[in-house]
Each structure stands twice: as structure tokens, then as C-alpha cells.
GUBA-189356 format. One record per residue: residue in one letter; z, x, y of N, C-alpha, C in turn. Coordinates in pm, whole numbers, plus 50000, padded with zeros to 5 digits. Example, Ala and Ser with C-alpha at 12.3 -4.5 7.8 and 13.67 -1.06 7.14 Angstrom:
% residues 2
A507805131949431507805123049550507805132049670 S507085128549775507145136749894507875129050003 
END
This chain:
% residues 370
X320571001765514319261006765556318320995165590 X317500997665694316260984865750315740988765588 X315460999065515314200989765394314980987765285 X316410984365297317070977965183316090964465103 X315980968164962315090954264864313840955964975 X313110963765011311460960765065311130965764963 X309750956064878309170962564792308060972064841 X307550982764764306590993364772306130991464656 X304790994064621303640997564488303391010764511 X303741018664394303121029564372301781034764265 X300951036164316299581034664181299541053664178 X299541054364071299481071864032301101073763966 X302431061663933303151069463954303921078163846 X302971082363764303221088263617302961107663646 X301751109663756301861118263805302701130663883 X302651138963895302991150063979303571147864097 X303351140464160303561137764291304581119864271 X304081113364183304301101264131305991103864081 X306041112364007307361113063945308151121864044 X308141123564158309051129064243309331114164351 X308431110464335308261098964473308971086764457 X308711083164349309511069464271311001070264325 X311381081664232312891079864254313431083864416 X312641093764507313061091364657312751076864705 X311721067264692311911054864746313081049564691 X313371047864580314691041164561315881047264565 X316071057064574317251063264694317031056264790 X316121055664890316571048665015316361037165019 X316651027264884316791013364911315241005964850 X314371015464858313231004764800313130998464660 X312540986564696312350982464524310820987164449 X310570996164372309471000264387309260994864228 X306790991964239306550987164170305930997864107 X305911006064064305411016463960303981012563881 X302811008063914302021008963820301031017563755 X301051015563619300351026063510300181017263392 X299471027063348298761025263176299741020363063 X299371016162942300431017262875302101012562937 X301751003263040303441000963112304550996363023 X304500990962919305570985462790306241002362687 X305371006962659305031015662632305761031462671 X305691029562790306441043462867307251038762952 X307811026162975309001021663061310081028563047 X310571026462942311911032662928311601048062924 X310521058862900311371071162949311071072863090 X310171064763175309821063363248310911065563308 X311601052263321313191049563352314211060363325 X314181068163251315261081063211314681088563281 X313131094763334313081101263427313481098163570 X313881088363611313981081663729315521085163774 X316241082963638317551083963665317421100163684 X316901107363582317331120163560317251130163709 X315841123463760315831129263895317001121864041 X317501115463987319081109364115318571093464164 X317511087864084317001080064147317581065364087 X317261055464134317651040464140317541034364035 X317141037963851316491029963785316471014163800 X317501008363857317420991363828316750988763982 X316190995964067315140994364155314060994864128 X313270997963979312151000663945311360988163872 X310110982263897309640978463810308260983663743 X307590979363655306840990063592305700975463547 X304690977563595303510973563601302180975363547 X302210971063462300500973963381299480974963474 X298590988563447297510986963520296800999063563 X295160996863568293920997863538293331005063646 X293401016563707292571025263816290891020563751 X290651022863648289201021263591288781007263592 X289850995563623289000984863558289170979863666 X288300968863686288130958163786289300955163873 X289990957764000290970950364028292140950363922 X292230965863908293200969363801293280964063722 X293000948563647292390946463527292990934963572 X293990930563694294790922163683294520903663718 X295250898963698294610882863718295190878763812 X294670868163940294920862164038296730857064034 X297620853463937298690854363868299520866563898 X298980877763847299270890163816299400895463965 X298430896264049298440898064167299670892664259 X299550878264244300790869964306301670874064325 X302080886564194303670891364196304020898264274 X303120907164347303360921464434303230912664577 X302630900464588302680893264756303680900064828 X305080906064793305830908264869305830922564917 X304670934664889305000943564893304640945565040 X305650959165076305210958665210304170975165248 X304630981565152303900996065167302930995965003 X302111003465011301291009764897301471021264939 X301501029864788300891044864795300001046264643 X298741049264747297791058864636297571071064643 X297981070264486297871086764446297361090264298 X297431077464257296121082364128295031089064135 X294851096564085293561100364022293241108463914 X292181111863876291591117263755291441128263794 X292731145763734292631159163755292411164963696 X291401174663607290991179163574289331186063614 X289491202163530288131206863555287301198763435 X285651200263502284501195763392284461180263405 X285381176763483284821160763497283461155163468 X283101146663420281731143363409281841135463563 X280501135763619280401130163760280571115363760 X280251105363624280561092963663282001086963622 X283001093163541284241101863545284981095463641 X284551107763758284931110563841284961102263971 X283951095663950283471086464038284091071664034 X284111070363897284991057263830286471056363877 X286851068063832288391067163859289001073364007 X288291084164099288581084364164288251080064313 X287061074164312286101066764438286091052864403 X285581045364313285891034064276287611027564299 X288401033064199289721033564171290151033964357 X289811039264480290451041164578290341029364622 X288891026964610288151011864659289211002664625 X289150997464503289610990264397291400991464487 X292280997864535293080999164605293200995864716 X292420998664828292160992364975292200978164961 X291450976564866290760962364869291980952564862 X292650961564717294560949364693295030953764838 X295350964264883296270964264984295880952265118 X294360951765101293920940665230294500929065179 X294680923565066294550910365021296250910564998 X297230919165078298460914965090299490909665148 X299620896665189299960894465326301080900965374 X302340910465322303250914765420302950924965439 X301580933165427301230947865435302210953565562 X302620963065518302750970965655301540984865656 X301900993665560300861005865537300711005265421 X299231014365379298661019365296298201033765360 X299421040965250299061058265218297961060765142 X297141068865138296321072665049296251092565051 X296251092164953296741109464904295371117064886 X295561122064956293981130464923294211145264886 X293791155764962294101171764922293821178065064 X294531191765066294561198265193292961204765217 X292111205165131290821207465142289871198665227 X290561182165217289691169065232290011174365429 X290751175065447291251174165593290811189065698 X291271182565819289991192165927290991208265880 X290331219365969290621231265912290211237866036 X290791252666067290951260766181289301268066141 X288571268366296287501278366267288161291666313 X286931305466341287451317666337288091317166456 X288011311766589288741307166742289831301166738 X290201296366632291601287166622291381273066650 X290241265066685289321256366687289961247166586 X290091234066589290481224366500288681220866467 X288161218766375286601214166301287111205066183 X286021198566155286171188566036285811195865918 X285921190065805285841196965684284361201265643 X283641210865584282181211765552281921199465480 X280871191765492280421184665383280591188865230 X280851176465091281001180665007280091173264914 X279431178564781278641165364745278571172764557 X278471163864520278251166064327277341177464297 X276251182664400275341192664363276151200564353 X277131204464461277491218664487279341222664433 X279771216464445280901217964379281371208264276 X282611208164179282941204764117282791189964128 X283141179764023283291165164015284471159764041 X285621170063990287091163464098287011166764243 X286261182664267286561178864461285411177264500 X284581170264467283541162964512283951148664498 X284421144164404284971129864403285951125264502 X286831136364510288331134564613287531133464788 X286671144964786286051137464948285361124564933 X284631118164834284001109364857285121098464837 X285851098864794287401090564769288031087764882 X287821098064948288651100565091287621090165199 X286381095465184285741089265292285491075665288 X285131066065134285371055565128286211051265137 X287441052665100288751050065152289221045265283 X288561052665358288761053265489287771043765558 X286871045165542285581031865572286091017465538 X286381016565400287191007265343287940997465391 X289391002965455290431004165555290331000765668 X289161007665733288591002665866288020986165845 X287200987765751286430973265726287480965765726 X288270967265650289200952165595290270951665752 X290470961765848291620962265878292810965665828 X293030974165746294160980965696294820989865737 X296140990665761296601000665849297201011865765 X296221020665784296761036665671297101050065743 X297501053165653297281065465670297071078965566 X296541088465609296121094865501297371110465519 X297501118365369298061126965382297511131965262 X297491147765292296771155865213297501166565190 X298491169165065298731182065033297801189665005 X298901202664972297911215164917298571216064822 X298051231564766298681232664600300181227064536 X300311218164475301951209064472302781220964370 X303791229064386304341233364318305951229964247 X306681234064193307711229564216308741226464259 X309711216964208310841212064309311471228064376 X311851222764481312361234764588314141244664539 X314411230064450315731230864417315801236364266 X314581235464219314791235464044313971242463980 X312621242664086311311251564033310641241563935 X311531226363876310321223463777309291214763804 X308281209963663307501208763741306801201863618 X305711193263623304821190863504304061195063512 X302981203963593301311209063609301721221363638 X300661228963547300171239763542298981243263621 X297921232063589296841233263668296581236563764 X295631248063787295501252263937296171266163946 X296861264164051297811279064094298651284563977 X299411276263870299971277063769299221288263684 X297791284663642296661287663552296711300763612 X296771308163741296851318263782297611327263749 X298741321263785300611333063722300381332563632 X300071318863535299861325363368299011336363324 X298181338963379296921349063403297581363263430 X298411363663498299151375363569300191380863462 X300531364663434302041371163341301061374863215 X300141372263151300231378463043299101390363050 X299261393563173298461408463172296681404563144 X296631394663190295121385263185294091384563298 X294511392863448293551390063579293411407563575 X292581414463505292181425563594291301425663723 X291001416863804290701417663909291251406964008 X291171411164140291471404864252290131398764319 X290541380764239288821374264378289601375964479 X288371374564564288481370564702288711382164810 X289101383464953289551389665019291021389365032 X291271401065101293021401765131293751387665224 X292101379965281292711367265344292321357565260 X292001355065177292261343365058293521339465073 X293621324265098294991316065116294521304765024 X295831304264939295671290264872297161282264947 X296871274764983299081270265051299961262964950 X300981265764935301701259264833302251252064915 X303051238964868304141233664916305181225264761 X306141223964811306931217364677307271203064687 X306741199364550306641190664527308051176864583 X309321183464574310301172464631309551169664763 X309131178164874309111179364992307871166665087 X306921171164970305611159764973306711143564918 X307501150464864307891131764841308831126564958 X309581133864981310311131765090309211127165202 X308731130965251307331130865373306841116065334 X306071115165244305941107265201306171089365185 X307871087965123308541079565146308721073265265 X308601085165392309291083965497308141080365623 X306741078665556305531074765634305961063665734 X305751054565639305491038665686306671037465770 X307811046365761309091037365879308741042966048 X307611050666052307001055766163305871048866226 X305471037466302304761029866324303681042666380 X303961050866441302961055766516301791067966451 X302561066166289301761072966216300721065266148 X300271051866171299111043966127298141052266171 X297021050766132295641058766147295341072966162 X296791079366146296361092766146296441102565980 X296621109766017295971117865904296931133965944 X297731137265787298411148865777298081154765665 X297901172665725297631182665576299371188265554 X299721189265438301091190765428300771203165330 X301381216065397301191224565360302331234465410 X302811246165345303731256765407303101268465483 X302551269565557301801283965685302881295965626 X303931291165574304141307965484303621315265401 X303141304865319302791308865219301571321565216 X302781333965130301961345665150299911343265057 X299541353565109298011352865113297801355864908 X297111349564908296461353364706296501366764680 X296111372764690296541387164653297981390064624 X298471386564771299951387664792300501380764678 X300151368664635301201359964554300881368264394 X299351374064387298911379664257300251389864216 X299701399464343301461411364334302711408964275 X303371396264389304501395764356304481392964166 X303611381064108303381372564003304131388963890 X302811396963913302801405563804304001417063871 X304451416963930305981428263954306881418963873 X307221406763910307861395963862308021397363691 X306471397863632306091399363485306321413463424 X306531417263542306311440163467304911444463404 X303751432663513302801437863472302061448863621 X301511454463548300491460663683299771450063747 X299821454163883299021443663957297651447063972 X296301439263943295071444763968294861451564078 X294081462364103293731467164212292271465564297 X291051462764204290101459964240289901447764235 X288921443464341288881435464414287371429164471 X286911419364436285781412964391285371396864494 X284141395864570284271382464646283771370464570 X284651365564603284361350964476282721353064406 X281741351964546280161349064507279721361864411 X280391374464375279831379164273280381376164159 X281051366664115281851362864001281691346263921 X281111341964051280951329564075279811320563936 X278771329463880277931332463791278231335963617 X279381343863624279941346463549280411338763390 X280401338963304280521325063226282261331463241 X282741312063210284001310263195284811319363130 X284581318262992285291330862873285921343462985 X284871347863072285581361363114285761357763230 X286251344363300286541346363400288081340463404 X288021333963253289501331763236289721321163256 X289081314163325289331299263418288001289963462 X287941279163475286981273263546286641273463637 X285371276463667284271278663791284561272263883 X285311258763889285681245463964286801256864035 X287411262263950288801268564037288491278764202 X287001279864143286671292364232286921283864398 X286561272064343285871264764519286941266364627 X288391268164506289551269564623290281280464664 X289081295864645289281305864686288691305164827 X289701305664940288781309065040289471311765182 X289491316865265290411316565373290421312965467 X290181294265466290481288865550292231282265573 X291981283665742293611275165779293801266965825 X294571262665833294551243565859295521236165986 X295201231966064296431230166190297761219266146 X298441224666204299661220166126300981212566196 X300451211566360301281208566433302051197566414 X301191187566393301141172666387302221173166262 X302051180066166302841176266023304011184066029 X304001193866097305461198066150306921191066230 X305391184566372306361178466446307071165366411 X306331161966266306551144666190307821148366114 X307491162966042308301161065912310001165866022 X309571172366192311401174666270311841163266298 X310941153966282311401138266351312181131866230 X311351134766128312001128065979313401133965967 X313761146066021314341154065981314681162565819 X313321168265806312811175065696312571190065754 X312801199265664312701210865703311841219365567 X311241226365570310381236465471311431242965450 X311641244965293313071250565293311961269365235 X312731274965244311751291565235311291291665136 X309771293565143308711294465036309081305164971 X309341313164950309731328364864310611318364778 X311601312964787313091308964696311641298664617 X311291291264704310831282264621309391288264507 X309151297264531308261301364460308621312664331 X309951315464349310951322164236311121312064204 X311501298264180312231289264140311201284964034 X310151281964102308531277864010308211286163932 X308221299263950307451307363877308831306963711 X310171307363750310891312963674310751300663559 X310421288863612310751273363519309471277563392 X308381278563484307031280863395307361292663326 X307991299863343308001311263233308921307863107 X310401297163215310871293263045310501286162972 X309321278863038308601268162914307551273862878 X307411287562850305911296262831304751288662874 X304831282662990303781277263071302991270663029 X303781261962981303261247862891304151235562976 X304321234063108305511222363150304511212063126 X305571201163081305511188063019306461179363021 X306241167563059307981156763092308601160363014 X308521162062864309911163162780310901176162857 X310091187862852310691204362874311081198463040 X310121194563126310791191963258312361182163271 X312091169463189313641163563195314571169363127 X314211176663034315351184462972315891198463081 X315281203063147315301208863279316061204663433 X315901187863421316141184963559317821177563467 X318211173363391319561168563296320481179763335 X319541193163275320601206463246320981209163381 X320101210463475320371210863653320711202463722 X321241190763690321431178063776321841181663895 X320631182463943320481183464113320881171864171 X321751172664281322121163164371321131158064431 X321001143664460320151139464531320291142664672 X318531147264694318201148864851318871140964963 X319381139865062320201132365155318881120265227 X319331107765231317851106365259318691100765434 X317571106165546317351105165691317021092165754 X317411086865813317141072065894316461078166004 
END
């Protein structure tokens, strides 16, 4: 392979998206630098997840280091070591509802900064990915119209997706300033592997089926066109990996999402037929609920922001992922596959229950595409 031994840095890669991604770069030959917290610390299961998912462990190295602190905390020394990398991917950040706003700001706007900045100061750069969300990116008006995203700001919505646009947009300013050649990609809801259903996060769409399965949503937000989009998580890694060997994808920008994916209601249905629960029937628009205290709404207010039915153009990330030769494998299988994992871990997934999951299934590794 041309990226036989090219090193890559991955910052986030303890994450969701992080622990699928690792081990596809080193399937296809990369030497990847993994940095996180605690790196002495969580190496080695680190490393057993790497293998467990088909991946390269003696391609991995594992790197201390600091989204919150200065230049990842690291010393002019410390830095020296990665001179050789040729790709970055960022994908850290701080997920959770209730963020405090400077939180949020620290780890996920700062922390992006704090990223651009190493990737400028690398001399074999080729790209810098930066991971944002399918919200951050432009979106279909009621004409079919490609428009940019509404403005987003700390008054009005939450502190993680208020942070993630302002993450996004400095990022991008950033990049421009220094000359950095990126590109940005923005999933939507990350669910699980396509092949296995598992998964470590609940958060989000998860928090929902759990809601369903235990006979917990008597009502339906939103309208019958409420779309949240799933996509699975192998699939974003695959995409992913496979950025930087595309020169002509510098400066642009992909929402990676499945256009199958049936409408919220729809997914509410299937959830609770699935559970043998009744499916709610009434049906409520976010803004009268929106007020509501938490306790009875089951969930955080933050969750509401991503009720809504907008759609997103998709050409561009279609026609990338036929070139890669990647295909959306059918959202239905993959969404039995997810739902069934979270139910055997009573919807608590966590690395231990997930590697003990991906061991018992030893899924063949994905074929990787030149």
C-alpha cells in the first residue's frame, strides 16, 4: 500500500468514533499515534481493543495528552516526536448534556484551536480532518435549496451544540490562517457497528429506545417529519481513514449520514413493537414541551434541539464514499443489530460489555479499498 508506515495522530481516540478508527488506519498500513489521557494507564486495554476489533496492535502508539491544557500539555521534545506525521484527525471532544459553558468552550473550541495550531507546526502535513456533527453543516430548505446552517450561540441552545459550531467555525478560520489543508466531516447520530450492532454510547438516540423499551415515552415529540439520521459507526471510520488519500477532498466539507433512515416516529414504532411495548399515539411539537422540567420529560432539554426536520444534501458524500468504494450497507439490518446489542447490555454499553461482544463475534475485518 502507498500509506504503508505513514504516521497519522489521532486526538479523541478513546471515543466512539476513536475506537472504530484506530484499528481501520492500521489495517491499511498506518502507524497511528493515538493520543489521550491517562496514556500509561489505558495502553494495554487500549491495545486489546485494537486487536479485538481486527486491527494492527504493534502499529499503535499511545501518547499522553491534554485537549484542556496548553498545547496538549506537551514540550517542544514531546512535539518533535510526531514531526513525521502526515494526517491528523480531530475528534475529541467534551459530550455530554448540562455542560457548563466554559466547559465547553475549554475543551471543545479551545481544544480545536490548540489542534490546528500542532497540525500547522508539522512539516510533513498532508491533511487535517476535523469532526464536527451533521447539524454544524449546510442543510436542504423547503425548495430543495442547499442554505447554510442557522446561526448557533450559548443563549439559545445547549453548551455542547453551541460549542461544536463555535469549534467548527474557529477551526476553520484557524486552518485558513495558518494554511492548513483540511477538511471537515460531520456525522449524524453514530450508531452501531453495521456488522455487530455494538457500541459504547447510549447518549442521544440510544436514551430514546431505552425510553421506548421500558414503556417510558408516552408521547410522540415532534411531527411525522422529525428526522434524526443514523449512520454506523464502522462506516464513519471507513470514510474517514480514507479522506486524506483523495487530494481533491482538501477544503471541502461532508455530512455523513444514511437518507434512509426512517423518520422519529417511525423509528419510535418500530423501537416499541421490537420491545412488546405499545407505541405512543399522541403527539406533541417539541415547543410545547420544550418548558417542561426534565423529570417528566425523561431526558435533557439539550436533546430537544435535535428534534427537527431538517435534510441535508448528500451528493457529494455519496459520490466520495462510490469512489472509496464504500457502500451504506441497509439501515433496517443495521438498526436491528444496534438496538438488539443495547438490549443485551440493558443499555448500559461500556468497553468492557462491548469487547466482550466484539471477542464473542470476531468479525472479520472490513476489506480495506485502494
Amino acid at each position: 500500500m502507498r500509506n504503508e508506515m505513514e504516521e497519522v495522530m489521532v486526538v479523541g481516540a478513546t471515543g466512539l468514533l476513536g475506537r472504530w478508527l484506530v484499528p481501520e488506519l492500521t489495517r491499511r498500513g498506518r502507524v497511528v499515534i493515538a493520543v489521550m489521557r491517562q496514556a500509561a494507564a489505558r495502553e494495554a486495554d487500549y491495545r486489546a481493543w485494537v486487536t479485538a476489533l481486527g486491527g494492527e496492535a504493534s502499529r499503535l502508539r499511545v501518547m499522553e495528552g491534554d485537549l484542556d491544557a496548553p498545547r496538549f500539555g506537551w514540550s517542544e521534545q514531546t512535539e518533535h516526536a510526531v514531526s513525521r506525521v502526515r494526517d491528523v484527525y480531530h475528534l475529541g471532544a467534551r459530550f455530554a448534556w448540562h455542560l457548563s459553558a466554559d466547559d465547553a468552550r475549554r475543551t471543545n473550541v479551545e481544544g480545536t484551536r490548540t489542534v490546528v495550531e500542532l497540525a500547522a507546526r508539522l512539516p510533513a502535513l498532508r491533511r487535517l480532518v476535523l469532526v464536527g456533527g451533521y447539524r454544524i453543516g449546510p442543510r436542504l430548505n423547503a425548495a430543495g435549496d442547499v442554505v447554510p446552517v442557522p446561526e448557533s450561540s450559548f443563549d439559545h441552545v445547549g453548551a455542547y451544540e453551541a460549542s461544536k459550531h463555535l469549534a467548527h467555525r474557529v477551526g476553520w478560520e484557524t486552518a485558513q490562517r495558518l494554511g492548513v489543508p483540511v477538511t471537515g466531516v460531520h456525522p449524524s447520530s453514530v450508531i452501531g457497528d453495521s456488522r455487530t450492532g455494538v457500541t459504547i454510547q447510549r447518549l442521544g438516540l440510544g436514551e430514546t429506545l431505552h425510553r421506548v423499551h421500558a414503556g417510558q415515552m408516552p408521547v410522540l415529540l415532534g411531527s411525522p417529519e422529525t428526522f434524526v439520521p443514523v449512520i454506523p459507526v464502522d462506516f464513519v471510520a471507513s470514510f474517514l481513514a480514507r479522506i486524506p488519500e483523495h487530494a481533491d477532498t482538501a477544503g471541502q466539507e461532508y455530512t455523513v449520514l444514511d437518507p434512509a433512515t426512517p423518520p422519529m416516529h417511525e423509528l419510535v414504532r418500530w423501537a416499541a413493537e421490537r420491545s412488546g411495548r405499545r407505541a405512543p399515539r399522541l403527539r406533541l411539537p417539541v415547543a410545547w414541551v420544550r418548558w417542561l422540567p426534565e423529570r417528566l420529560l425523561g431526558t435533557s432539554a439539550e436533546a430537544l434541539d435535535f428534534l427537527d426536520t431538517a435534510r441535508y444534501p448528500m451528493e457529494s458524500m455519496l459520490a466520495l464514499a462510490e469512489r472509496m468504494g464504500l457502500a451504506l450497507p441497509p439501515v433496517r439490518d443495521v438498526l436491528d443489530r444496534w438496538f438488539e446489542h443495547l438490549r443485551s447490555v440493558a443499555f448500559q454499553p461500556e468497553v468492557e460489555t462491548a469487547l466482550t461482544a466484539l471477542r464473542a463475534a470476531a468479525p472479520a475485518p472490513r476489506a480495506s479499498a485502494d
